[in-house]
N, C-alpha and C positions, 0 to 999 in steps of 0.2 A: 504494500500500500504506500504509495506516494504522500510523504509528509505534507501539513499544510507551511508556506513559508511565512515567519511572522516579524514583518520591517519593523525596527525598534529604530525611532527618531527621538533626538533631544538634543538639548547643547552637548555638546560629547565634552566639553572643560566641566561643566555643573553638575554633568550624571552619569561620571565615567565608572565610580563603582557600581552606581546602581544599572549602569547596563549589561557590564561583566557578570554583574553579580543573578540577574536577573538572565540573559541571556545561559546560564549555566542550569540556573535552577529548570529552564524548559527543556534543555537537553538532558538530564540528568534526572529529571521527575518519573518514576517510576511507569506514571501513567500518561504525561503529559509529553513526555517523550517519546511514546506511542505514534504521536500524531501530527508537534508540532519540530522547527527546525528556524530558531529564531537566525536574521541576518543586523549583524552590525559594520557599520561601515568601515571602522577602523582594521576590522579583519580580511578586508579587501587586499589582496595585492597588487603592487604595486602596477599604473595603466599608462600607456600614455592618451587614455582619454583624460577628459575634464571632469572634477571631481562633482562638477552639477551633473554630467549626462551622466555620471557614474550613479549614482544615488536615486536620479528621478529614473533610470533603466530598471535599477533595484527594487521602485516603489513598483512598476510597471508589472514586474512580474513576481511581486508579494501575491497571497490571498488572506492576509489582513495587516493593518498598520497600528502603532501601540504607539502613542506617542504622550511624552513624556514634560512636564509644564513647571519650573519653577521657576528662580528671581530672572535671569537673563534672560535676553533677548537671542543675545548670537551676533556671528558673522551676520554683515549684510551688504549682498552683494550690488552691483548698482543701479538695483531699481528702489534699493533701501528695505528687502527682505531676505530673510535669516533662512536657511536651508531648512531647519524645522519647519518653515507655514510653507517652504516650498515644497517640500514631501508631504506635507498634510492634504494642498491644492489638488498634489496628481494622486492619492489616496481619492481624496473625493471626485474624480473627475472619473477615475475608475472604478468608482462606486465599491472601492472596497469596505471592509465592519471596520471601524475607527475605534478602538479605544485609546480613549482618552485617563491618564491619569497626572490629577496636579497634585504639586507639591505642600503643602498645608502645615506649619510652625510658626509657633510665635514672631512676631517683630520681621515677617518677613514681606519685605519691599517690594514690588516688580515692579520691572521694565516697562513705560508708557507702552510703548511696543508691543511689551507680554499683555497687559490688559487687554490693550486692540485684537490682539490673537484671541484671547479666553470669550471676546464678546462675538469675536466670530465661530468660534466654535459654538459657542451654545446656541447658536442659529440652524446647529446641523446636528449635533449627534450631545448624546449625556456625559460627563464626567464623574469620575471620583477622586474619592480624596484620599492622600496616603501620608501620613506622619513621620516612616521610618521604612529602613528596607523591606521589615518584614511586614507590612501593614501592604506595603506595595505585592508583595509576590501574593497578598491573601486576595488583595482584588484580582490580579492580574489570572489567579487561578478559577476562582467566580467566574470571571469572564470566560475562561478555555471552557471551562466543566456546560456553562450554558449554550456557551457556541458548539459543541458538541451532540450538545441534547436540539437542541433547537434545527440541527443540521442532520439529525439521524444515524450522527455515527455512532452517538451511546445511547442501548436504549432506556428510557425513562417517561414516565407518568408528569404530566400537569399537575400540577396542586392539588385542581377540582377532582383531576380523571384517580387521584390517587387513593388508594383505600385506606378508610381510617383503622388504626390497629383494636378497635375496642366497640365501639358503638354499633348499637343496629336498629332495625326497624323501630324500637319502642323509645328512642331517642329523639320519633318524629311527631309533627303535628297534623292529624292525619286532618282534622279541618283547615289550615293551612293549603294544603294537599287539592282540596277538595275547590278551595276558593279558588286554586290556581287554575285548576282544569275548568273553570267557569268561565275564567276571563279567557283563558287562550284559546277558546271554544270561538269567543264571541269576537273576538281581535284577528286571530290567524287559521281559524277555520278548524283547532285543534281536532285531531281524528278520533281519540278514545273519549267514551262518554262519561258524565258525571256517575253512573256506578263502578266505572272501570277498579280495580282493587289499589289499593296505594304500592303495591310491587309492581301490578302493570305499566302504572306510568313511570313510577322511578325506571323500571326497563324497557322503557319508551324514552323516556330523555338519557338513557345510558349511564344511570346514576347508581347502576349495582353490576359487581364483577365477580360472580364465585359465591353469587349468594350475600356478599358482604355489601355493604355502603362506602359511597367514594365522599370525599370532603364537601362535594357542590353540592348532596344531597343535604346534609348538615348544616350547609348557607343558608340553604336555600328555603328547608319546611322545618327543622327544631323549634321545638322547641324555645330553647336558648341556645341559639347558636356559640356565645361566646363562652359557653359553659368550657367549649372544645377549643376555641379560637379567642381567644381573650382580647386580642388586638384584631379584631374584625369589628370596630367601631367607625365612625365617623365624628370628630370632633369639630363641633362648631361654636367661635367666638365672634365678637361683633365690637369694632374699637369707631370711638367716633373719629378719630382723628387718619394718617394717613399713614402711620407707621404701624407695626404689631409691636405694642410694649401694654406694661400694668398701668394703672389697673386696668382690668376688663369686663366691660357693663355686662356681657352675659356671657356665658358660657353652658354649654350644653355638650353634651357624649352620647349620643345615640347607640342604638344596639338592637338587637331582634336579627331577623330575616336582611337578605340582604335588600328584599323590597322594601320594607318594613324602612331600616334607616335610612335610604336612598328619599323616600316618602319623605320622612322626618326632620332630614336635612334641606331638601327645595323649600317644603312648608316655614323653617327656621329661616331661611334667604330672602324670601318671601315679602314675610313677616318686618324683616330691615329696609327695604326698598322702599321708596314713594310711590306715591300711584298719581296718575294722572287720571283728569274726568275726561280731556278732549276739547279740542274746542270745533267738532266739525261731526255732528249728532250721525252716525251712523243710523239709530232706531231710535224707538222712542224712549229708550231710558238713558241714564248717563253712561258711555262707555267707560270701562275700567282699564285703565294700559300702566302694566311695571313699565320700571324706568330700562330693567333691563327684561326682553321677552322670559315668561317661564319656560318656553321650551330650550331656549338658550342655556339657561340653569339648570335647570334636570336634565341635559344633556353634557353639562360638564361633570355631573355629581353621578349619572352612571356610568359614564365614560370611568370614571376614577375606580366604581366597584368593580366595574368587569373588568377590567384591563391590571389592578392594582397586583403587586407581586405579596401573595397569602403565605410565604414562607416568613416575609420581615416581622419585625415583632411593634412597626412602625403603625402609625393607622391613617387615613385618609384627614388631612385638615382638612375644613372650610373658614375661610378668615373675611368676616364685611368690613372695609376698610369704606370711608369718605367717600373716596373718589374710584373704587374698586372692588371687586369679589375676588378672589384666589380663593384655588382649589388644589391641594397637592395631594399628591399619594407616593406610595412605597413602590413604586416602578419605572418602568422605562420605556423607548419604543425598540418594537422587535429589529432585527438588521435589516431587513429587508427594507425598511419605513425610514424616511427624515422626514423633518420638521416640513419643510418645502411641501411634501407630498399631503401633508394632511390637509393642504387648502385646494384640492383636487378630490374629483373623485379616485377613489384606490380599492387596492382589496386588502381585507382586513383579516388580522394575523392575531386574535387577540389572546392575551395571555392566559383568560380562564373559558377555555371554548362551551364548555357544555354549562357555565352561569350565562355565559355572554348568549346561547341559547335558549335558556329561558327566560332572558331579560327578553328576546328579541318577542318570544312567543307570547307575553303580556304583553307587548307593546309600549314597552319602555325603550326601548330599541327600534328604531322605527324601520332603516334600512342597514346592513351590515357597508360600510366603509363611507357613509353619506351623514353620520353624525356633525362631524367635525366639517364638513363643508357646508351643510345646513346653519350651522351656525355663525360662521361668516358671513353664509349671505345674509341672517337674520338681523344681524347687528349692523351690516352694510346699508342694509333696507332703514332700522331702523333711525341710521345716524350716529351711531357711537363707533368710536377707535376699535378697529378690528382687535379680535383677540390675542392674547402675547403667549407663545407659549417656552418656558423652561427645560430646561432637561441637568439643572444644579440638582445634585443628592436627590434622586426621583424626577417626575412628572408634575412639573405647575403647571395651571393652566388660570390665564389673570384676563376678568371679562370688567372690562372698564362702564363706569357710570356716565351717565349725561356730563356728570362736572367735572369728569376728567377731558374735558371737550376732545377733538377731533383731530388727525395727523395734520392736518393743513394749516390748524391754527394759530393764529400771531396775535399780539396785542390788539394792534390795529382791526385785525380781522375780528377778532371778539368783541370788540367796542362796538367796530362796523354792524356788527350782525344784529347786536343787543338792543342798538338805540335806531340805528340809521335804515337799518334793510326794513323796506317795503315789500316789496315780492314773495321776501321768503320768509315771513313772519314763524316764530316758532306753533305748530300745530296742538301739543304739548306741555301742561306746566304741570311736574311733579310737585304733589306735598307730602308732605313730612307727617304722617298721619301712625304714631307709634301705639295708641291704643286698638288692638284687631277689634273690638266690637265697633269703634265707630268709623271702623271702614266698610263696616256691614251695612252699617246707616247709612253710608253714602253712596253705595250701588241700591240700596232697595226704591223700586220704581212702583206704587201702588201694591196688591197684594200680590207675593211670592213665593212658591216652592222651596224648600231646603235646595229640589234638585239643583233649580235655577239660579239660587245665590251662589253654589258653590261652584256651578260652570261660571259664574261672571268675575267671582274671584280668585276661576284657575285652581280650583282644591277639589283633591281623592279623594283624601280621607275623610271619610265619614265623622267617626269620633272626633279629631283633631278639629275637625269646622264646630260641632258642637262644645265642645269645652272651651277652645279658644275667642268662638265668634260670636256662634247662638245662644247658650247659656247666660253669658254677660250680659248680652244687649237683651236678654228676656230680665235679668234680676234688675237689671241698673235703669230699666223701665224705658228704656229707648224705641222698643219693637214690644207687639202683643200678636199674639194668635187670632188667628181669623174664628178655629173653633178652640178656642178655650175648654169649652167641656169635654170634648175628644181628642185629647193630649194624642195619639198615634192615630188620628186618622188620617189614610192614604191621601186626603185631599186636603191636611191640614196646609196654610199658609200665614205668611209673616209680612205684616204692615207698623208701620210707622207709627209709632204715638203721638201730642203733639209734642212732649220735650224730643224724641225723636225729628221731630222736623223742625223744631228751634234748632238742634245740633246740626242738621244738614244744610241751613243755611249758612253756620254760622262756618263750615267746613270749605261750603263751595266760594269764598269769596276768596278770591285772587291772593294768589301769594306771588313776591319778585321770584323772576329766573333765576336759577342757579347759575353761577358762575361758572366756568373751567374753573376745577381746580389745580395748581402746580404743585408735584413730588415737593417735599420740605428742601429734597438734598438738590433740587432743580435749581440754578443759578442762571436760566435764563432771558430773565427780565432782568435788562441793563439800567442804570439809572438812566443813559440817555434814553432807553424805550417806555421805560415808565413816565418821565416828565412829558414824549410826544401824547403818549397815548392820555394823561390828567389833562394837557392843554388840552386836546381835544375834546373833552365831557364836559369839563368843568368849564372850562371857556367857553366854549360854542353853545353850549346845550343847557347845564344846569345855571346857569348864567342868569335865564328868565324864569326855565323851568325845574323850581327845587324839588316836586315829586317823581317820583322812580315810576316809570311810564311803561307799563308792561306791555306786551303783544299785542290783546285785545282793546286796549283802551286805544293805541294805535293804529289797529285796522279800523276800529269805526271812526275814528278822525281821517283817515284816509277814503274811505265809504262815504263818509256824509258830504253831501255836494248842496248847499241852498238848506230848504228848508225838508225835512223829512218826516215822515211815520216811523215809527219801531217797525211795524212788519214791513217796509220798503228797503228801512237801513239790514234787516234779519235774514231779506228775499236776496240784499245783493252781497252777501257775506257768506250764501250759500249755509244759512244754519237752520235746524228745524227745530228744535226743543224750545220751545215760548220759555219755561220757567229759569231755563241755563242761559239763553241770550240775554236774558233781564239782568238776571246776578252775574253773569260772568261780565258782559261788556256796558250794557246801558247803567250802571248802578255805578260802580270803578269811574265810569265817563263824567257821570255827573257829579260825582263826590269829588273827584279831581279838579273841577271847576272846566275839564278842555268843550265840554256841550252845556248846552242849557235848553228847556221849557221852553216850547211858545207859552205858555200857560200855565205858569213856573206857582199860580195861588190855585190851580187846578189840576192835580196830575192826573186822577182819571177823566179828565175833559176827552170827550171823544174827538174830537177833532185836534186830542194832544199831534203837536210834533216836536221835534229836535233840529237844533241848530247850532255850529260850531262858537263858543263864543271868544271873543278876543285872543285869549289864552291859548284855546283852540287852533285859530286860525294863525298865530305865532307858528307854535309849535308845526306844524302841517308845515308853511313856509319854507322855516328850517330843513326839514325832515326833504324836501323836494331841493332846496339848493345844493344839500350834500347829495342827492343824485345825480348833479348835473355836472360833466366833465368838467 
């Protein structure tokens, strides 16, 4: 059997032990020398080629690259690149497995250069981290042992596909079981029916080998999964600010099934987001829009379980940050996969196949390799900065908020947008609505279904809407039952009381846009960009006009032409909710002082209209001289 050859790159001054050293351990590894045949450059003899076509010929005909990261930079030759990122380039051009290991000790400095290296690497494949020689050969042997199993030359078991030593059938929940095969019935057309026996279908999803139970079975219906797997949790924190430090206002550890906390966790992301009511009436109730989509979220958070590596003893973060959500886990992408590829469609290689198959068959998985590009385009569609993804110690995956604004953004450009753009008024104004019952008050539209509330506020969970949503807003007297005396009946529904509709006014009235927020360690607003970008607000704009002039209060000063009606100025705004055009744009307009009354001692005068007044018509002036070249 033909050895695989394995190119070892580094500074050769900074890693001359650790390459000898390492280069000996592959040949001389009882098992590892089976298969591998590391090549170092220094072992070359002597050519009269050039020591570049020597090297990038060498990377040429490696079948993998190990390349090696600490303080230096290196030679560089004159295009001002060091022969390390040069054999890394033709690594990745040959689409060789790249491992990457850096260097990581105290007080140690790198080269501007090496940063520049490490941020392009993490654009392409994962690293780790190694303290000391032997910390180096424990990854480097991790890596052989999985490149081997993953490539078929050792053979070996998935995590999921692997049999537990101890557990069996009575370790399950057979109504778990039972709920499963309802929905996959009803989602993916599942073949065995709701009597089917609970060993039929575990040997229908391939969850039993010999009689015995494999680890997905255990994910997937116990019981208490964690009884067996202790770090099969998902930890969610929530910091208001933009860093991850103490204190921290919540924290929560989920557990159960892996549906169960995947569930737990969206619900928890949820629950931190703003919502938006819209300002452009779809139907006749207030639409409901996160700031970031939910399919967005629950597509980063089962991406995390299915693909997560169940041997670490590490567990899935989720961290709500200001201006951001992260999501990390204990794994990586397979070799065949870079980062590049995930905003394509691909085929998908995932690390727990037969969870990743039951996620698919609930429908929490919606197409196997179209996760990850549906969510770019949803966030594209939406308007937020595509998503960032990691490959530092595991799998981040960082899905930005509105207030992290957008890649194209400049000072200027946010100023421009916030105050001066006409055309492209913002559609959208998230609030900050942290109580879940009176977010219930604010989607409920006349009388409503449990079903119906919980499709409009995006929730499965049954339970979870009731303890967190329904319950409250029934004690705290905000909502009542349509039948009160028949607490379960199938036709019961939920309306507004009137402290309930006190709140929902007092909910819908216009909050300022959020701003882009900037990273704390961002440095790029200059004083000279800061003082353009204040002359321009303060000078031009708040100069006459001291109130903060939101979206709507500016499209209808833009709208109003002479004299108008509410339903003339509502017909050319394209809005149709009578109660939301009043509170969201006519109410703001006149409290602002930019419209006024014909009939200003008669508001319900039938023959009321509206007219820009002074203020008004300033403001609109302004707003059209900064449109013009």
């Amino acid at each position: 059997m033909k050895k695989l050859k394995i190119f070892i790159s580094s500074v050769q001054g900074e890693f001359k032990r650790e390459r000898e050293e390492l280069a000996n351990y592959l040949r001389h590894d009882p098992m590892l020398g089976s298969f591998f045949e590391p090549f170092l450059f220094e072992e070359v003899p002597a050519t009269t080629h050039s020591p570049g076509k020597v090297y990038i010929d060498e990377v040429k005909g490696s079948d993998i690259y190990i390349g090696l990261i600490g303080e230096t930079y290196g030679y560089e030759d004159s295009e001002g690149i060091s022969p390390t990122e040069r054999e890394y380039d033709q690594a990745r051009a040959a689409h060789l497995p790249r491992w990457i290991f850096m260097k990581e000790v105290k007080g140690i400095v790198r080269h501007p250069k090496t940063m520049a290296f490490i941020r392009k690497i993490e654009q392409d494949v994962s690293r780790k981290k190694f303290t000391s020689l032997e910390t180096l050969k424990e990854e480097v042997y991790r890596s052989c042992v999985l490149f081997l199993k993953q490539t078929g030359k050792i053979e070996s078991h998935d995590f999921d596909d692997s049999l537990h030593p101890t557990e069996g059938f009575n370790a399950l929940d057979e109504e778990k079981i039972r709920e499963f095969v309802s929905i996959a019935r009803k989602k993916r057309n599942f073949p065995l029916k709701d009597t089917a026996t609970v060993e039929q279908v575990l040997k229908h999803l391939r969850m039993t080998r010999e009689g015995k139970l494999v680890n997905s079975a255990l994910l997937a219906f116990a019981t208490d999964p964690q009884l067996y797997f202790p770090s099969s949790t998902i930890k969610c924190t929530h910091f208001h600010g933009l860093q991850v430090q103490k204190p921290i206002p919540d924290y929560k550890e989920y557990g159960g099934t892996v549906f169960e906390m995947a569930d737990e966790a969206v619900n928890f992301v949820l629950s931190k987001l703003s919502l938006s009511t819209g300002t452009r009436d779809k139907s006749n109730r207030v639409e409901t829009i996160y700031e970031i989509p939910r399919a967005v979220i629950a597509e980063g958070i089962i991406n995390a379980v299915a693909h997560r590596d169940y041997y670490s003893n590490g567990s899935i973060q989720v961290s709500v940050l200001k201006n951001r959500v992260e999501i990390s886990n204990p794994g990586t992408l397979p070799p065949e996969l870079e980062i590049s590829d995930l905003k394509v469609p691909h085929s998908s290689y995932p690390h727990n196949p037969l969870l990743a198959g039951c996620l698919f068959l609930t429908g929490d998985i919606e197409r196997y390799g179209t996760g990850l590009v549906e969510m770019y385009h949803l966030t594209k569609v939406r308007g937020l900065k595509p998503p960032l993804i990691s490959l530092d110690e595991g799998f981040k995956l960082t899905l930005w908020r509105p207030s992290a604004g957008t890649d194209h953004d400049t000072i200027h450009d946010t100023i421009h947008d916030t105050i001066h753009d006409i055309d492209h008024v913002a559609t959208e104004i998230y609030t900050e609505i942290a109580e879940l019952a009176h977010r219930l008050v604010l989607v409920i539209q006349g009388e409503m279904s449990r079903v119906q509330l919980m499709d409009i506020l995006e929730l499965k969970n049954r339970s979870h809407f009731a303890n967190n949503y329904l319950d409250p807003s029934l004690s705290d007297g905000l909502i009542e039952m349509t039948l009160s005396d028949k607490l379960k009946s199938q036709n019961q529904k939920y309306r507004l009381t009137s402290k309930g509709i006190e709140l929902k006014d007092r909910l819908l009235i216009p909050q300022p846009i959020q701003k882009p927020v900037k990273m704390e360690t961002e440095k790029s607003i200059t004083g000279e960009a800061t003082g353009e970008a204040t002359g321009e607000v303060t000078g031009e704009v708040t100069g006459e006009v001291t109130q903060f002039v939101n979206a709507e209060v500016r499209r209808v000063i833009v709208a109003l032409e002479g004299e108008m009606k509410r339903s003339e100025i509502q017909q050319k705004l394209e809005l149709k909710h009578n109660d939301f055009f009043r509170i969201q744009y006519i109410l703001p307009s006149l409290n602002l002082g930019y419209i006024e009354m014909t009939y200003p001692d008669s508001p319900h005068h039938p023959n009321q209209k509206y007219r820009l007044s002074s203020k008004g018509i300033a403001l609109k002036q302004q707003m059209k001289n900064k449109r013009q070249p």
